[in-house]
C-alpha positions in Angstrom: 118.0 123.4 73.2 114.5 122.0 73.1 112.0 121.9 75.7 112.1 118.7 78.2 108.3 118.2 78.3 107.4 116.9 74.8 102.6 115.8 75.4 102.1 112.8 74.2 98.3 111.5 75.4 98.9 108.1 74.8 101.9 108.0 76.4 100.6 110.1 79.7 97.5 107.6 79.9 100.2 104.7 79.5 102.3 105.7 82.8 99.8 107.8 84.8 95.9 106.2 83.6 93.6 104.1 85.6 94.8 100.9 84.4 98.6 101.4 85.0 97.7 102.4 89.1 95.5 99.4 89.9 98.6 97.2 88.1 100.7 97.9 91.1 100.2 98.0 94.8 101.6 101.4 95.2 99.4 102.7 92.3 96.3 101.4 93.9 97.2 102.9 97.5 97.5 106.3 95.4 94.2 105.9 93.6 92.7 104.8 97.3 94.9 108.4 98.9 92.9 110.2 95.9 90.1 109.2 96.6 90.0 109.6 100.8 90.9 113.4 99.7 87.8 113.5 97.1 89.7 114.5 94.6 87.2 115.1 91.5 89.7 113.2 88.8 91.5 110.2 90.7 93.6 109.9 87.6 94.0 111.3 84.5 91.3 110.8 81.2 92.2 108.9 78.2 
């Protein structure tokens, strides 16, 4: 069996980067959640 988590860093930007949250309106309130918490990385790098 192999294992279910295959990194890809294009792919993890694609879904879970910057751009993809402030596409939607629940990706923005997530960024804006992030951010009240002062997280240091709202999302992830490129």
């Amino acid at each position: 069996m192999s294992q279910t988590y295959q990194p890809n860093k294009r792919k993890r930007a694609k879904t879970h980067g910057f751009l993809s949250r402030t596409k939607t309106p629940g990706g923005r309130k997530v960024t804006q959640a992030r951010r009240r918490k002062g997280r240091v990385r709202v999302s992830i790098k490129k």
